[in-house]
N, C-alpha and C positions, 0 to 999 in steps of 0.2 A: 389411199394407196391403190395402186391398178390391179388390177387382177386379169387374168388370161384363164380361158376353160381347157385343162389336161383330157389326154386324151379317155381319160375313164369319165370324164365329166365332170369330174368335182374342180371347184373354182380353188386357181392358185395366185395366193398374194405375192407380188414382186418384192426382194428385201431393199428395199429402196436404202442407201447410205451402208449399207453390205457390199465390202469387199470380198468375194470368196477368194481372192490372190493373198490377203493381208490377214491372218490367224489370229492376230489381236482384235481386228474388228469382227469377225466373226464371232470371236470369244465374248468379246462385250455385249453384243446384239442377244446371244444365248443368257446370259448373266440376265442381264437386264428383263428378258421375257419372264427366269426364275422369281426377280425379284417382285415385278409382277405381278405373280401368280401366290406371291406373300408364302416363300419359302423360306426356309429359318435362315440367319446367318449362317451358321452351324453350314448347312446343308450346301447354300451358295459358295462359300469361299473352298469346301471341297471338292464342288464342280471346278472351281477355277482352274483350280490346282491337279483333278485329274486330267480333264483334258486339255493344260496346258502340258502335261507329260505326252499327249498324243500329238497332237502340232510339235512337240518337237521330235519326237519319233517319224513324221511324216518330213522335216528337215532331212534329219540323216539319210532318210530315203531318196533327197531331194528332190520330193515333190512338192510346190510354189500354190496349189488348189485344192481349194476343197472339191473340186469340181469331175478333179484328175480320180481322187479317192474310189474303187472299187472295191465288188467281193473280196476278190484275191486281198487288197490292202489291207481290209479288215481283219481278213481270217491269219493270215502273218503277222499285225500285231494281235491280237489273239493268241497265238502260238508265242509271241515274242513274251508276252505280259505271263504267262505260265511260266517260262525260264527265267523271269528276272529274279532280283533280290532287293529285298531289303533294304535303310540303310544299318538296319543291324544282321544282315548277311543271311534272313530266311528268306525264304521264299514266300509270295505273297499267296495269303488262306484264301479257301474259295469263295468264301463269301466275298473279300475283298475285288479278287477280279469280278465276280459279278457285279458287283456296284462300279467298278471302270467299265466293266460291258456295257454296260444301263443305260449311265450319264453317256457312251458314244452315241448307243441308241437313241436317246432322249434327243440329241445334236442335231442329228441328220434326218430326224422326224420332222425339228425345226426348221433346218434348212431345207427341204422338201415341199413345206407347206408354205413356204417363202419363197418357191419357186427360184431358190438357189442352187438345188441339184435336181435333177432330171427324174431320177431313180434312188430309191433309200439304199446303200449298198448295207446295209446293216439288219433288210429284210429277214434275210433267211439266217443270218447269225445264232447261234444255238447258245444262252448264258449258261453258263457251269452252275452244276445243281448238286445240293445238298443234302442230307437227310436231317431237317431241323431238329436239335435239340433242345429239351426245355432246357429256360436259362437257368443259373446256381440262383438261389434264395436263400437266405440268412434262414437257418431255423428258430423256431420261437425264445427258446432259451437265448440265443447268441442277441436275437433282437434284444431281449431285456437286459443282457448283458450291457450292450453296447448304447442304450437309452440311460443307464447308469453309471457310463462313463463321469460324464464330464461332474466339475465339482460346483454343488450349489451354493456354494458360500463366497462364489466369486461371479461380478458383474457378466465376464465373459463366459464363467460356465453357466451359469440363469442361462445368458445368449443363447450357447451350444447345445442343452437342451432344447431349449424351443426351439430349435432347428429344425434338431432329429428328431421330435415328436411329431413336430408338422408334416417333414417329409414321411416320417413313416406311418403316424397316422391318418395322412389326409392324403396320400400319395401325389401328390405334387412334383411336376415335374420341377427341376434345379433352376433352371430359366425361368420361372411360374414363379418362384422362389423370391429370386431376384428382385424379380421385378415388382413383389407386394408391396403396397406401402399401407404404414398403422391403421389407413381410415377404411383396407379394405376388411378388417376383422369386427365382425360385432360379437362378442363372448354371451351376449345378453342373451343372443338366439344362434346361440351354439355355430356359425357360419366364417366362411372366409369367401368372398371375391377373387377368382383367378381372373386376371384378366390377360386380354391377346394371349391366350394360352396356343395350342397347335393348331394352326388353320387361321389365327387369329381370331378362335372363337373364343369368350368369354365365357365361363360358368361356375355354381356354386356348389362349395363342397363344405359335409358338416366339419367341424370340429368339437370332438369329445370328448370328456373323461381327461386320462392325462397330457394329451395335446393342449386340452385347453385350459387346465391347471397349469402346464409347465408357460404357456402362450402369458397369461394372466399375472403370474409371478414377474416374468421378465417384463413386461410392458409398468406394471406399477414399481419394479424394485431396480432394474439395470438401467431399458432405455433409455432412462430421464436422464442419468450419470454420465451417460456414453453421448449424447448427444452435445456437438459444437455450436449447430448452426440449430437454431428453434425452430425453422419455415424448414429441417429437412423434413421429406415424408415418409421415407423408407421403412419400412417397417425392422428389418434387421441393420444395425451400426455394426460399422467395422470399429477400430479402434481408435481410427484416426476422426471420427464421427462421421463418414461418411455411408452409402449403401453400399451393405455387404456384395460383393459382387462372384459370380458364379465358381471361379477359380479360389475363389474361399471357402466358399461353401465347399465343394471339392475336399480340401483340405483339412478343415475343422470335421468333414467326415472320415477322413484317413486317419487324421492324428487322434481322433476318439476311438477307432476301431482298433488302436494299436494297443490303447491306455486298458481297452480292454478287453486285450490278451487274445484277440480273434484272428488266425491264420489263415483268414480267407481276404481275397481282394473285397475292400467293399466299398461303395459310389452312392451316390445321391440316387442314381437308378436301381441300386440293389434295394435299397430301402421301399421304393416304389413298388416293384416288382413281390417286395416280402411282405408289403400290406395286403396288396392283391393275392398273393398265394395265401396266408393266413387269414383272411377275411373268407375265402372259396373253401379253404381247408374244416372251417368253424361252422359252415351253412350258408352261407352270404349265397345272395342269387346271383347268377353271371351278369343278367341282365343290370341289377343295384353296383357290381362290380363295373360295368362298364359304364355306367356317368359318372361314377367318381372319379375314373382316370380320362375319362374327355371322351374316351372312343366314339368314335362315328357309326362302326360297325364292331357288331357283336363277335363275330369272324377275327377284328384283332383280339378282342380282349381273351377270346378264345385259347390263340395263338402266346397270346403272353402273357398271361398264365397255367401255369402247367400243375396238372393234378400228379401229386405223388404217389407212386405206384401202389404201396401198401395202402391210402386213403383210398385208390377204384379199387382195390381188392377187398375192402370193407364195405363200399359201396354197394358193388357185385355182391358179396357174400350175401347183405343185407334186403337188397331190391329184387333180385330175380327170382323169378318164379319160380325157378325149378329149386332152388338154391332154400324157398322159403317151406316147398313139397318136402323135403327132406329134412330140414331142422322140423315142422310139423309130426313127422312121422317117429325122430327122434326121439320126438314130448311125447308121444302115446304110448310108441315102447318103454319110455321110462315109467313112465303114469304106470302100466300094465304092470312092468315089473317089481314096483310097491306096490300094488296091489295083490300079487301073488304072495310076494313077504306076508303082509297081514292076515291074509287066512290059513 
């Protein structure tokens, strides 16, 4: 591919087979780099789908370029993407527009360094900003509740539990889920192979206790029953004998959180997010916390899990200094004040 030196110096590739007149090819060229860069489905087909709502907002505009696009363009869908709706009639959260600001900005970075536009007009763009809150987490009781759901006396609830065990004891993400198949569990040495997990990195997480009680039941008492085809590898069957697939899992975790009786939304990620909060809540180190869930950095796992308030308030009680000066001082005036009793 040719390259030409900008005037800051830094070398810029020509997008060779880039229309910037044509919004589907450009859109393809973006997809394609994500794909690439080994970004989840998930994540691709919502790029598509965002900024295919911006080429057509640049229609209505009737403008034919990406080339044409300036600040101004930007900052007016900006303003525009605030006022829309829905299609169930709210208005889009902030988080939401930021992830539409993002992937613009993501675009025009790329067209940029493809020496497709001249200038990023999405430089000086300012994303709407949040005050993060920690996510909801099942508390421990609702966990055990809802691990107790399904029934063991049936091929499919064996299934449903080792489901929810794995996901919640081994925090797994649902796609990770998926995609196991039987030869990646060894129970011998307590283990599970995640494979192409996030980043497409690969890694190993234990399996314990009732994970791998409920993993062991189902593998010697249902799998064999539920299986059509002999050469599948899957580690979870659906019913048809095939691999259970992600929009099941989904589901066998709603219809179990219903069975038992819990009034909170809960997902294959709640469950993640409740191992990581009750493992942090128990003593677990951040650090031990963050290879279980794949993090790359300590800074997410940080982020995604949250310590509940009254646990730093026991923390604090317990650890600081001054906090421990005074429980000390407590003990000797009490000490003192038995001692005065007895003489």
């Amino acid at each position: 591919m040719a390259a030409s030196t900008s005037p800051g110096g830094r070398r810029r590739r020509h997008g060779r087979g880039i229309d910037p007149r044509a919004f589907e090819s450009v859109l393809d060229a973006f997809i394609a780099e994500l794909e690439a860069r080994w970004y989840s489905k998930t994540m691709v087909a919502h790029a598509r789908t965002v900024l295919g709502r911006f080429f057509s907002h640049l229609k209505e505009k009737r403008i034919r370029d990406v080339r044409a696009v300036n600040e101004a363009v930007v900052t007016a869908y900006a303003r525009a993407l605030a006022e829309a709706k829905s299609a169930k009639g709210k208005r889009y959260s902030v988080s939401t527009r930021r992830t539409h600001l993002y992937l613009l900005q993501r675009l025009f970075r790329f067209l940029e360094r493809h020496g497709l536009v001249l200038r990023d007009p999405t430089l000086d763009l300012v994303l709407p900003s949040w005050k993060k809150l920690p996510r909801a987490a099942l508390n421990q009781a609702q966990s055990r509740r809802l691990m107790a759901a399904p029934d063991p006396s049936t091929p499919r609830g064996k299934r449903d539990q080792a489901v929810l065990e794995l996901l919640y004891g081994a925090a797994i993400r649902v796609g990770e889920c998926e995609r196991l198949d039987a030869g990646d569990v060894d129970l011998t040495r307590g283990l599970v192979l995640i494979r192409t997990g996030k980043g497409r990195k690969d890694r190993v997480v234990p399996v314990v206790g009732r994970a791998a009680a409920a993993l062991d039941l189902y593998l010697r008492e249902s799998r064999p029953s539920m299986l059509k085809d002999p050469h599948e590898r899957a580690l979870f069957i659906s019913k048809r004998g095939m691999r259970f697939r992600v929009a099941s899992i989904q589901a066998l975790v709603r219809e179990n959180a219903k069975a038992a009786g819990l009034d909170v939304r809960v997902t294959p990620h709640t469950l993640r997010h409740g191992c990581a909060t009750h493992l942090l809540q128990g003593g677990a180190s951040v650090r031990h916390v963050q290879k279980l869930l794949g993090h790359a950095s300590v800074q997410t796992t940080a982020i995604y899990t949250h310590v509940v308030p009254t646990d730093l308030a026991k923390a604090v009680d317990k650890a600081h200094p001054r906090e421990k000066t005074l429980r000390n001082r407590a003990r000797r005036s009490a000490h003192g004040q038995r001692g005065s009793r007895r003489g």
